[in-house]
C-alpha positions in Angstrom: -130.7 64.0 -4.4 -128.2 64.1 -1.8 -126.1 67.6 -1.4 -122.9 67.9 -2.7 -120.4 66.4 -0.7 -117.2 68.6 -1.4 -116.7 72.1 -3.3 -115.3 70.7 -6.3 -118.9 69.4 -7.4 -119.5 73.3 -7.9 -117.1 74.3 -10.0 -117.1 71.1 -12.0 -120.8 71.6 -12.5 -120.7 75.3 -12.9 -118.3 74.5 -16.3 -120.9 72.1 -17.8 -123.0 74.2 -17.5 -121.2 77.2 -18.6 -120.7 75.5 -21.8 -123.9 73.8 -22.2 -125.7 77.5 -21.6 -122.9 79.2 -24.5 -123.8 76.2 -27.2 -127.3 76.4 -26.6 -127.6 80.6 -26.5 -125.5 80.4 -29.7 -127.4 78.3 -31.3 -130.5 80.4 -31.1 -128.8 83.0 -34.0 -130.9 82.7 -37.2 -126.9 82.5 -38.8 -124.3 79.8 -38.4 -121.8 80.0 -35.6 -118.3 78.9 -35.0 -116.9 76.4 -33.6 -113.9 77.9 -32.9 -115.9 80.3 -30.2 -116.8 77.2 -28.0 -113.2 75.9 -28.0 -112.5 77.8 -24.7 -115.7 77.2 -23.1 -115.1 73.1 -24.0 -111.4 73.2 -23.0 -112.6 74.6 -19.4 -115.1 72.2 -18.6 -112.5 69.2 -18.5 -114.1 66.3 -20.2 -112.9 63.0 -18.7 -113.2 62.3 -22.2 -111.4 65.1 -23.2 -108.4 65.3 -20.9 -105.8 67.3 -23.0 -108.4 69.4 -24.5 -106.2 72.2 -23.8 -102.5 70.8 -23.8 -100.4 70.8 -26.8 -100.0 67.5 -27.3 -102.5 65.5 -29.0 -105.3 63.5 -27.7 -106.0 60.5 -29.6 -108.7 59.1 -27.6 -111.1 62.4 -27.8 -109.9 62.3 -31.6 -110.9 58.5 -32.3 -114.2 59.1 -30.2 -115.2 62.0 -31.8 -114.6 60.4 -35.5 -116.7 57.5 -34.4 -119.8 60.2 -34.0 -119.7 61.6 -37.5 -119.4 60.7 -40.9 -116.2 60.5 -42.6 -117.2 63.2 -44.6 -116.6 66.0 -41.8 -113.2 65.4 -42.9 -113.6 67.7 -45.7 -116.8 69.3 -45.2 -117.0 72.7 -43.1 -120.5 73.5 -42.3 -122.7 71.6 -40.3 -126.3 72.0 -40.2 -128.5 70.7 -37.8 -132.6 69.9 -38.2 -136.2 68.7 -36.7 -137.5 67.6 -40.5 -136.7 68.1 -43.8 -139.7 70.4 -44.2 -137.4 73.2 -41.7 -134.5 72.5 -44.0 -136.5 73.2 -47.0 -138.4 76.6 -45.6 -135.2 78.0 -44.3 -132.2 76.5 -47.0 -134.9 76.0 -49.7 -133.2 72.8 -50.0 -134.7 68.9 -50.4 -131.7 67.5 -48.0 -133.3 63.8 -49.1 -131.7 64.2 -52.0 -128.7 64.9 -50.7 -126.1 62.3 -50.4 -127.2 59.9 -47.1 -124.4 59.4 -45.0 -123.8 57.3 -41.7 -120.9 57.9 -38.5 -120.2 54.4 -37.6 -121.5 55.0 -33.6 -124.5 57.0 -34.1 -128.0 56.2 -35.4 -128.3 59.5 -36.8 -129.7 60.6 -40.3 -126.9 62.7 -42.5 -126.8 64.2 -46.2 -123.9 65.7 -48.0 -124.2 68.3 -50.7 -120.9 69.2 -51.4 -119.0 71.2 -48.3 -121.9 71.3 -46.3 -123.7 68.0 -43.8 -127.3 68.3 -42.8 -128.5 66.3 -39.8 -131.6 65.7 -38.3 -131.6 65.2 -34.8 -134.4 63.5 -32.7 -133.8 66.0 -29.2 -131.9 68.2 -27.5 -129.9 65.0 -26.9 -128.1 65.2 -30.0 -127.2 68.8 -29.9 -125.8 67.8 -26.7 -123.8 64.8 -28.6 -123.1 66.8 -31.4 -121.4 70.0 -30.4 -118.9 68.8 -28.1 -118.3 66.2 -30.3 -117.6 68.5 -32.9 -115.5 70.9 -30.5 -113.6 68.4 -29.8 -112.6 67.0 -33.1 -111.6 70.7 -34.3 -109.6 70.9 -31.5 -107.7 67.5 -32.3 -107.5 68.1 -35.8 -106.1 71.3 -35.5 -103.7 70.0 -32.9 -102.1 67.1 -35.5 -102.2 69.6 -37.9 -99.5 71.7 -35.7 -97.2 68.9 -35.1 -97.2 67.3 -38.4 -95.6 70.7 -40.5 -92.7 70.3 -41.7 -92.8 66.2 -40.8 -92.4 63.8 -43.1 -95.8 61.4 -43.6 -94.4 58.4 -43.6 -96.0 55.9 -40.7 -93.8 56.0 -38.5 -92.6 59.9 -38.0 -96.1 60.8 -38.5 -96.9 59.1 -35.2 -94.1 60.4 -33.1 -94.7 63.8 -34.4 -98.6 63.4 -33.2 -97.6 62.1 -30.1 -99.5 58.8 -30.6 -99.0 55.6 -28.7 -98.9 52.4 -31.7 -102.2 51.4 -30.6 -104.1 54.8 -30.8 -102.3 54.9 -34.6 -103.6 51.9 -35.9 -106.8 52.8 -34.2 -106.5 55.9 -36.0 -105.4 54.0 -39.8 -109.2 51.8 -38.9 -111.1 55.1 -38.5 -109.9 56.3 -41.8 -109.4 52.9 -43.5 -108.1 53.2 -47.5 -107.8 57.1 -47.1 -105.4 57.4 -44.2 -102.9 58.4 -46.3 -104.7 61.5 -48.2 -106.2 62.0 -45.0 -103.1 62.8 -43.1 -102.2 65.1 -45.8 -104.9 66.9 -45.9 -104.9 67.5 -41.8 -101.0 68.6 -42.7 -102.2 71.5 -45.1 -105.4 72.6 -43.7 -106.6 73.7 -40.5 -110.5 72.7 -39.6 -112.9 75.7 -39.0 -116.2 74.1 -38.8 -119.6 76.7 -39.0 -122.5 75.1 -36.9 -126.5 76.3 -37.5 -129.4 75.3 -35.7 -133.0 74.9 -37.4 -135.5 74.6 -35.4 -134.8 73.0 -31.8 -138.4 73.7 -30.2 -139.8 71.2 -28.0 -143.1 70.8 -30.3 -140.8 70.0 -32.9 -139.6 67.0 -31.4 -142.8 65.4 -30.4 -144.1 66.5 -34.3 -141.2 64.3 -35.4 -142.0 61.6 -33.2 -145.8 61.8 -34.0 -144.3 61.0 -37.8 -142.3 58.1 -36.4 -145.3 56.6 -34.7 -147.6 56.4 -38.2 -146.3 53.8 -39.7 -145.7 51.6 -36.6 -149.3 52.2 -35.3 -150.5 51.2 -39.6 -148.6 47.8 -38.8 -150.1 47.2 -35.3 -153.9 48.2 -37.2 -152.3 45.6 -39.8 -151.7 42.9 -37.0 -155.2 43.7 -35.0 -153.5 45.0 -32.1 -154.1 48.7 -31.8 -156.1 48.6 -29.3 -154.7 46.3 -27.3 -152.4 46.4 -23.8 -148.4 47.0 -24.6 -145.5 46.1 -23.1 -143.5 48.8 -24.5 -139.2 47.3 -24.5 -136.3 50.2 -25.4 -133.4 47.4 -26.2 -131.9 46.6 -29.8 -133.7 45.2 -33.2 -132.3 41.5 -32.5 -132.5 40.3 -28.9 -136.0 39.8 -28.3 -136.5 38.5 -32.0 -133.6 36.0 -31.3 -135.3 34.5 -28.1 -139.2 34.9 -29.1 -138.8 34.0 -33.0 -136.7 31.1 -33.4 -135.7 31.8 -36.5 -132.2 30.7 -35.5 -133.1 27.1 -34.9 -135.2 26.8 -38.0 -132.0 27.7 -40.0 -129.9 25.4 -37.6 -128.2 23.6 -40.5 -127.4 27.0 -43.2 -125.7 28.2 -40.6 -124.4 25.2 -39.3 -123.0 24.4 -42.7 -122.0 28.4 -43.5 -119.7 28.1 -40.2 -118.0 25.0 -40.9 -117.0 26.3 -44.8 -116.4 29.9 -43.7 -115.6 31.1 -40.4 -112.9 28.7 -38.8 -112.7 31.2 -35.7 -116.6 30.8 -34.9 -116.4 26.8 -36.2 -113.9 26.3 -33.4 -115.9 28.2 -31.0 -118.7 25.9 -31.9 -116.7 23.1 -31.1 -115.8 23.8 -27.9 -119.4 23.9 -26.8 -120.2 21.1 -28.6 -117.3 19.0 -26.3 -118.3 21.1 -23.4 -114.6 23.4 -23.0 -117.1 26.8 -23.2 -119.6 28.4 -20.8 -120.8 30.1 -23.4 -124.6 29.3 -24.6 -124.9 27.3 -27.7 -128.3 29.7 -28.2 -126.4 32.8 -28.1 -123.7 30.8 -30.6 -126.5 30.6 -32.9 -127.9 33.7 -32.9 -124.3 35.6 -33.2 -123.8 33.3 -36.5 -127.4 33.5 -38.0 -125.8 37.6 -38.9 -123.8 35.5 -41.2 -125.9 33.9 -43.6 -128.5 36.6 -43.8 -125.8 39.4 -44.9 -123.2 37.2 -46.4 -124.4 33.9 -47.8 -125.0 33.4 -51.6 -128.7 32.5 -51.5 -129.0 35.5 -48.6 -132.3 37.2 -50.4 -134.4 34.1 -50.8 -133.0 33.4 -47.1 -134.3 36.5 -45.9 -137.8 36.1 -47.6 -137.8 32.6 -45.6 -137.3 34.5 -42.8 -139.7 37.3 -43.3 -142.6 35.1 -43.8 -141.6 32.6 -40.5 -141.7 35.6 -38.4 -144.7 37.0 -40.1 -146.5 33.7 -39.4 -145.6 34.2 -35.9 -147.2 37.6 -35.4 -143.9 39.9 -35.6 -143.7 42.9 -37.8 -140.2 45.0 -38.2 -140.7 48.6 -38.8 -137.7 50.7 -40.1 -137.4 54.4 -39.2 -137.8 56.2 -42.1 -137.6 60.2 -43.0 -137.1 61.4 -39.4 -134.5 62.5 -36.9 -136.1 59.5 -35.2 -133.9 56.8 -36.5 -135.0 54.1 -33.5 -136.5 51.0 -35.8 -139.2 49.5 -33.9 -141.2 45.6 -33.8 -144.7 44.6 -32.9 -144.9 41.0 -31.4 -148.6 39.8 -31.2 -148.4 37.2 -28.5 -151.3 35.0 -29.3 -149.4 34.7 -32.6 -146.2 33.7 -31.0 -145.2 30.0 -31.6 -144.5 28.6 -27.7 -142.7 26.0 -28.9 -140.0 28.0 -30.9 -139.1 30.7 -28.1 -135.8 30.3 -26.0 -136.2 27.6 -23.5 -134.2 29.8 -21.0 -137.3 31.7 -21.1 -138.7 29.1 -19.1 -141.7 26.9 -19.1 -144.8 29.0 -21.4 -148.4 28.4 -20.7 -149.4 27.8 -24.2 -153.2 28.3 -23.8 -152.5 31.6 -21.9 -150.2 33.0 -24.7 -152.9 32.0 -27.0 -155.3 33.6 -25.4 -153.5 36.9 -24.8 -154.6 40.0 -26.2 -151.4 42.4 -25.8 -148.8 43.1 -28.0 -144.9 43.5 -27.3 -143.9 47.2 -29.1 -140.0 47.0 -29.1 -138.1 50.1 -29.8 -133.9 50.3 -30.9 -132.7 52.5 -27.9 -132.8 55.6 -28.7 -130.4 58.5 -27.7 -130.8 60.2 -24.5 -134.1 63.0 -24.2 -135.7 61.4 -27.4 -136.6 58.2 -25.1 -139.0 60.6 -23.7 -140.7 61.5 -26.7 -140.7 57.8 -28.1 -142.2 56.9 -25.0 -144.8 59.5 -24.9 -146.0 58.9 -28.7 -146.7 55.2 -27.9 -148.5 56.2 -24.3 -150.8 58.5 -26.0 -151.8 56.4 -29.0 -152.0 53.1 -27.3 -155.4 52.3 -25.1 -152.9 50.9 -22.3 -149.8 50.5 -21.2 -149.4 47.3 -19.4 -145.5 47.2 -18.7 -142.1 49.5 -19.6 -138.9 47.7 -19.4 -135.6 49.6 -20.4 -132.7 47.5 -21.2 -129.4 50.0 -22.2 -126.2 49.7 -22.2 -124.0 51.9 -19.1 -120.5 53.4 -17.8 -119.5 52.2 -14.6 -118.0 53.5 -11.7 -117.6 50.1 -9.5 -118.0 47.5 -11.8 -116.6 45.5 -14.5 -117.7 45.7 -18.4 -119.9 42.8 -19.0 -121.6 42.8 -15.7 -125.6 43.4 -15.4 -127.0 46.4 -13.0 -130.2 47.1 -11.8 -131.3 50.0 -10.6 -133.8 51.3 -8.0 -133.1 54.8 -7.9 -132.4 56.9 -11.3 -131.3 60.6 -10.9 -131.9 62.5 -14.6 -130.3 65.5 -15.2 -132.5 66.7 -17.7 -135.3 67.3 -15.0 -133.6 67.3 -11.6 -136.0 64.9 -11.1 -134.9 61.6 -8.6 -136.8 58.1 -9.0 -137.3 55.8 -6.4 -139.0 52.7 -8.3 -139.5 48.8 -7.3 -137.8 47.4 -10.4 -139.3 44.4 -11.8 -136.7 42.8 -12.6 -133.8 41.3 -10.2 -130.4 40.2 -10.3 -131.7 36.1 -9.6 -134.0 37.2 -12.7 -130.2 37.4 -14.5 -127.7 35.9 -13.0 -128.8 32.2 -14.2 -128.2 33.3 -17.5 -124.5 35.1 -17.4 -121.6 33.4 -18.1 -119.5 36.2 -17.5 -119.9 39.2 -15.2 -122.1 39.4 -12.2 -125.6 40.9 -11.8 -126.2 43.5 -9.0 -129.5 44.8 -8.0 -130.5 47.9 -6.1 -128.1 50.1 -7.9 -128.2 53.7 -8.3 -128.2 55.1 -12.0 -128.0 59.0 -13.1 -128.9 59.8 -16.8 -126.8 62.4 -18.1 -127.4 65.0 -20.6 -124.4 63.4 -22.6 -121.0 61.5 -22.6 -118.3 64.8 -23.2 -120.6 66.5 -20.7 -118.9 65.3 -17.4 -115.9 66.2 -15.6 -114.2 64.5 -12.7 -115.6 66.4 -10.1 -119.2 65.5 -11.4 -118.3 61.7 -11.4 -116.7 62.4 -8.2 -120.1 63.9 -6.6 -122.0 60.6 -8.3 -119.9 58.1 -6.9 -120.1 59.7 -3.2 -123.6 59.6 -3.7 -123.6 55.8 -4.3 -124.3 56.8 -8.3 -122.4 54.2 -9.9 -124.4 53.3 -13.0 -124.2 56.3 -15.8 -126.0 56.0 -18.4 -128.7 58.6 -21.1 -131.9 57.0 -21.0 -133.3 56.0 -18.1 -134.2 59.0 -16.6 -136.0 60.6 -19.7 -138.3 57.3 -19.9 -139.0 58.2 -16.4 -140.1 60.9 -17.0 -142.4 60.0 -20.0 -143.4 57.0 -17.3 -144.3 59.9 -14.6 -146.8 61.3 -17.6 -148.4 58.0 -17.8 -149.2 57.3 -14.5 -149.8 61.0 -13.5 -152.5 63.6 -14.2 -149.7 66.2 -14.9 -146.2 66.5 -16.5 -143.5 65.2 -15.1 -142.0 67.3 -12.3 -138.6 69.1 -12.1 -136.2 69.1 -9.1 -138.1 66.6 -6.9 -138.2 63.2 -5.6 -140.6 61.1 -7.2 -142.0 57.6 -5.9 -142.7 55.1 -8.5 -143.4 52.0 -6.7 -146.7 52.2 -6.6 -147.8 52.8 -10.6 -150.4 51.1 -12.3 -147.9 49.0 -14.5 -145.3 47.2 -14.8 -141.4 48.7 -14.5 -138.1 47.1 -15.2 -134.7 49.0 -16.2 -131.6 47.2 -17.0 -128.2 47.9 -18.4 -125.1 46.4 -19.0 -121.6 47.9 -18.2 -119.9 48.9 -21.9 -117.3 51.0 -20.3 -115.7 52.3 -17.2 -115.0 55.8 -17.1 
């Protein structure tokens, strides 16, 4: 990677990793730690998504972000616990967490149980620690900041929001967050400080791969189940419903439900449809469908018996879904068996398919839910050891940009990861003419330069600052650690550290897309 091109990239670096190096040290006691001893090290690194960290005043934005990332329990609980298995939790709390309460955050796929004041999580890498902590940090921080300004404040709406300091929009973003409970919410931050004790079980590097071995089991049992085992993959990190969408066509088989659902129930989306039926939208009448087909299958009377229909169409054509069950691993995974595939039912803007070769084709499509920064590696590196071959790896995430626009498509063709040090110089397979027929909005651009970061409080504005000199412009988590796992499957050894790696000339395919969600 290019040197630094100013001093500033230094000292901004030097306070990531100043705090990164006190979490991670801290976290090695066999006790619980407190958050309140990383406050300083947090305030100093200067999040860009943490910008008042250490003013008075309060900052919503971290706040709402933070909330996002953890349950709504954190609200009143005041010891977090963090896990590779439920087996650790057991041998060192001698306690089953999975019968704890389960719990969800509404941003993170990310496994939590409640038993009384305390949360257990299991994470899936040093990823999450790296998502978690600051996360937490910051949210103390925050809390104990609105806690400050509202005493001696009356709660009602509107002087509760002046007091805080909050614009109207980050207040009603605020009353979403905390939906029926605002109210008793508010009070509570008015009379109690937040002092959170953080543990670590666990954390070895063997314990991550053990807890992606367990993930793997029941997908390989389904890909034994569909005959494909042994045959070549084209492994996909994306989501659990685009490639389903365009290879099932379950939508169009259920054309008139949710036809019919729309027009009774959803005058917005009924509208919408009309406008592409007249031709006043760009928008594809495909991607209309898919988006509604949600509708009927969680909200529609008859919605079981319209699953089962559904389950046994894709069935029929050779797809399997796999949930993630009893890991830190919560990536659900599907196997597509291509012979099985029905040509005439996948997305024409797939283009023309030669039905006797997809017949005739032995591989199978294994498509993973993106999973959170350095647990793409392990993923990655379960299904390359188990598989007899891996024909292709295509990454499709989603990005921050730093000379874009959200919505647009970029490509890369170099991927810095900061886990490694490592820099990779690949011939993507897939182009911006590959995309740009299908956007409506947003442009593609090609040949891009990506850095995976170790997570999204870890960056400062003298680290963005170094990246965008540098021609970095796409930042994003995962990239880089499926590089590495892709270095391991191409390579007699493990994957490097601090070098420059050529991976144009591998003995699969490579394609690594993502789509601008935010601009930093």
């Amino acid at each position: 990677m290019e040197s630094p091109p100013n001093s500033g990239w230094g000292s901004g670096k030097h306070a990531v990793e100043l705090y990164v190096r006190t979490y991670t040290t801290m976290l090695q006691s066999s006790g619980e730690i407190k958050v309140d001893s990383l406050v300083q090290t947090h305030i100093r690194m200067g999040s860009v998504l943490h910008p008042l960290a250490g003013q008075p005043q309060s900052d919503m934005g971290a706040l709402l972000y933070a909330a996002r990332r953890l349950p709504r329990a954190i609200e009143h609980c005041r010891h977090v616990v963090m896990g590779q298995s439920p087996q650790g939790f057991k041998a060192v709390l001698g306690a089953d967490i999975m019968e704890w309460q389960p719990l969800k955050a509404p941003a993170r796929r990310r496994r939590w149980y409640q038993d009384g004041l305390t949360l257990a999580v299991l994470i899936a890498s040093t990823s999450d620690i790296d998502d978690l902590v600051p996360s937490l940090v910051a949210y103390q921080i925050e809390w104990n900041k609105l806690h400050r300004a509202l005493q001696g404040v009356e709660l009602a709406d509107e002087s509760a929001r002046e007091a805080a300091g909050a614009s109207e929009d980050d207040w009603q973003r605020l009353h979403e967050a905390w939906g029926e409970s605002f109210d008793s919410t508010l009070e509570f931050v008015q009379k109690e400080e937040c002092h959170i004790g953080l543990r670590l079980i666990g954390g070895s590097h063997l314990g991550y791969a053990r807890m992606a071995a367990r993930w793997w089991l029941p997908i390989a049992g389904a890909m034994a189940e569909l005959g494909v085992l042994d045959s070549p993959v084209y492994f996909v990190s994306s989501n659990a419903h685009s490639l389903v969408n365009v290879l099932s066509g379950t939508a169009r088989e259920f054309e008139r439900e949710i036809l019919d659902w729309v027009r009774d129930n959803d005058p917005e989306l009924e509208e919408e449809r009309h406008k592409l039926e007249v031709g006043h939208s760009r928008a594809s009448r495909q991607n209309w469908l898919y988006f509604a087909a949600r509708q009927i299958f969680d909200l529609h009377p008859d919605r079981e018996q319209l699953r089962k229909r559904r389950a046994e169409l894709e069935s029929a054509r050779g797809i399997r879904h796999i949930s993630a069950k009893g890991t830190g691993v919560d990536s659900a995974a599907q196997i597509f068996k291509l012979s099985s595939l029905d040509a005439s039912a996948i997305d024409p803007r797939v283009g023309n398919v030669d039905v006797e070769r997809l017949r005739s084709s032995g591989a199978c499509i294994v498509n993973v839910d993106y999973p959170l920064g350095f647990a793409a590696y392990h993923i990655l590196r379960q299904v390359a050891e188990h598989v007899s071959w891996v024909a292709g790896v295509y990454v499709m995430g989603k990005a921050a940009t730093l000379n874009s626009d959200v919505g647009d498509v970029m490509i890369p063709n170099v991927v810095y990861n900061e886990h490694s040090g490592n820099t990779y110089w690949l011939d993507n397979a897939i182009t911006a003419a590959d995309v740009q027929p299908n956007l409506v909005y947003g442009s593609a651009v090609d040949t891009q330069r990506a850095v995976a970061v170790r997570g999204t409080f870890l960056q400062n504005r003298d680290y963005l600052e170094f990246y965008y000199q540098g021609h970095y412009t796409v930042v994003e988590m995962e990239a880089g650690p499926y590089l590495d796992a892709c270095y391991e499957i191409g390579q007699p050894g493990r994957y490097p550290l601090n070098e420059s790696v050529n991976m144009a000339r591998i003995n699969f395919d490579l394609g690594i897309v993502h789509y601008a969600s935010d601009t930093p």
